[in-house]
LOGU-835725 format. One record per residue (C-alpha): residue number from 1; x, y, z; residue in three letters. Coordinates in steps of 0.25 Angstrom, whole numbers. Example, Ala and Ser with C-alpha at 12.3 -4.5 7.8 and 13.67 -1.06 7.14 Angstrom:
BEGIN
<r><seq>1</seq><east>49</east><north>-18</north><up>31</up><type>ala</type></r>
<r><seq>2</seq><east>55</east><north>-4</north><up>29</up><type>ser</type></r>
This chain:
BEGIN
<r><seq>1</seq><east>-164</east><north>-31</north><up>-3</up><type>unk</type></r>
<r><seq>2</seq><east>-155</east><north>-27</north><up>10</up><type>unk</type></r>
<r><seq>3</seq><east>-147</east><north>-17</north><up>10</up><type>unk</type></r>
<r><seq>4</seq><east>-131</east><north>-15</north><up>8</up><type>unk</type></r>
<r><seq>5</seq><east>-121</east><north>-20</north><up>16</up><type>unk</type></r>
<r><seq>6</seq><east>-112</east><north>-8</north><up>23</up><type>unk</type></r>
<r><seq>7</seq><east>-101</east><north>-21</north><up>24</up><type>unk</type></r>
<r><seq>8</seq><east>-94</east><north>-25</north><up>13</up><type>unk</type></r>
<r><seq>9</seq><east>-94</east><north>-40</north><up>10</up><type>unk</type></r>
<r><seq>10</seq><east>-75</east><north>-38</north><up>12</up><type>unk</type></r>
<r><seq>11</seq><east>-81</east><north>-32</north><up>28</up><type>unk</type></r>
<r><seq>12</seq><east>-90</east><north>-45</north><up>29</up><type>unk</type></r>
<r><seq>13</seq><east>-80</east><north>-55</north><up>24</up><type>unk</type></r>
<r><seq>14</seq><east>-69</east><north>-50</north><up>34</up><type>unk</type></r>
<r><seq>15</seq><east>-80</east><north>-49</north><up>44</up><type>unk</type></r>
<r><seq>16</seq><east>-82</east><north>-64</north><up>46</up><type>unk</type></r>
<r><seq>17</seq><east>-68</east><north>-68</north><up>43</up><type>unk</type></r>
<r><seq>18</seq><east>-65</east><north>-59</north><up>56</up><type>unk</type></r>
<r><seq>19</seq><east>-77</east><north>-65</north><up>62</up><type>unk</type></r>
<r><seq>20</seq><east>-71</east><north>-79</north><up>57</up><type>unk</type></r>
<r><seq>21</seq><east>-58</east><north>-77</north><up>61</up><type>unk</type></r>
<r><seq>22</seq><east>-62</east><north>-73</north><up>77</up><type>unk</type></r>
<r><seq>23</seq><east>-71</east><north>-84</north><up>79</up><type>unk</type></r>
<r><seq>24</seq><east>-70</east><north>-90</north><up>92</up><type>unk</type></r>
<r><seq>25</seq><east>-62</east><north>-77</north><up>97</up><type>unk</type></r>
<r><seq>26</seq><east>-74</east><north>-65</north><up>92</up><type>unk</type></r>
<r><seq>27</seq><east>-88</east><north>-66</north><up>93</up><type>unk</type></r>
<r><seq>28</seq><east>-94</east><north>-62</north><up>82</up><type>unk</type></r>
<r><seq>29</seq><east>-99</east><north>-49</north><up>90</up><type>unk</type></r>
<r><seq>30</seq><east>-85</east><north>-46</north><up>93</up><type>unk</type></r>
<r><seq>31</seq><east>-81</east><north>-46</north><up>78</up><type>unk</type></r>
<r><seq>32</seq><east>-91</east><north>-38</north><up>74</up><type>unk</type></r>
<r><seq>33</seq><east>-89</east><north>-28</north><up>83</up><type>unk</type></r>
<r><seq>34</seq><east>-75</east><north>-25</north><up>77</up><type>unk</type></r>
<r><seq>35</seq><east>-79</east><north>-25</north><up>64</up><type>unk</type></r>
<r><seq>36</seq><east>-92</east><north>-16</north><up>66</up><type>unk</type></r>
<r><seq>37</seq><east>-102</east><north>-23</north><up>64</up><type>unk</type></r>
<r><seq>38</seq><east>-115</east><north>-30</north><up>71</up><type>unk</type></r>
<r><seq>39</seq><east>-112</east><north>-45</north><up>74</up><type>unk</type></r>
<r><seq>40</seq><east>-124</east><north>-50</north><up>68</up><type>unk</type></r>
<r><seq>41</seq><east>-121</east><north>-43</north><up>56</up><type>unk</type></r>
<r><seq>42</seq><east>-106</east><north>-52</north><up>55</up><type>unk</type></r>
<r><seq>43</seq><east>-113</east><north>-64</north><up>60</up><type>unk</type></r>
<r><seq>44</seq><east>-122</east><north>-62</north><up>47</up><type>unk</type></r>
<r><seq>45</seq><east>-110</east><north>-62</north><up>39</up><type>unk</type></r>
<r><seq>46</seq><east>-103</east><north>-72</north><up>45</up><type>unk</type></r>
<r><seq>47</seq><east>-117</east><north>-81</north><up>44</up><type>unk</type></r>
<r><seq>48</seq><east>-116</east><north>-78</north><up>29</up><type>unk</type></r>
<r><seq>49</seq><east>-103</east><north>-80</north><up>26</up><type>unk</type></r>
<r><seq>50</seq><east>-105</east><north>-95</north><up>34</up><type>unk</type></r>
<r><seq>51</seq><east>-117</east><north>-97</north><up>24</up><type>unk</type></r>
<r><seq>52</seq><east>-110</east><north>-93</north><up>12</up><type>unk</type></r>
<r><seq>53</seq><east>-98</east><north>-101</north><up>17</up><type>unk</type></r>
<r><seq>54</seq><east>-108</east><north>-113</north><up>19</up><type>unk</type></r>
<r><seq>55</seq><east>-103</east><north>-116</north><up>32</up><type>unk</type></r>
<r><seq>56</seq><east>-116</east><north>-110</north><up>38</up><type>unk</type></r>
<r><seq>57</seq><east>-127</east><north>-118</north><up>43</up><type>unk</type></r>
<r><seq>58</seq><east>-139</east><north>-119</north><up>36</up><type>unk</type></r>
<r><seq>59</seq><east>-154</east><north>-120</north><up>39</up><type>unk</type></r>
């Protein structure tokens, strides 16, 4: 079992939808910056949230 999150799934939403809502103008890095976090952490979340989206690509 990993252990809890210290973001709450509200932070994660609103993270992707800023990361969404820059794409083409921020990199990922940049948006991740602002927001505190390490860019491959909001890159994971925004791969998850593609996924359970269905728009991700699979295999």
């Amino acid at each position: 079992m990993g252990r809890p999150s210290k973001y709450t799934d509200e932070f994660r939403r609103d993270a992707v939808a800023l990361y969404r809502a820059s794409v083409g103008s921020r990199s990922i890095a940049s948006v991740a910056s602002e927001l505190g976090v390490n860019h491959e952490t909001l890159r994971g979340w925004v791969r998850q949230a593609e996924a359970d989206a269905g728009s991700a690509p699979t295999g």
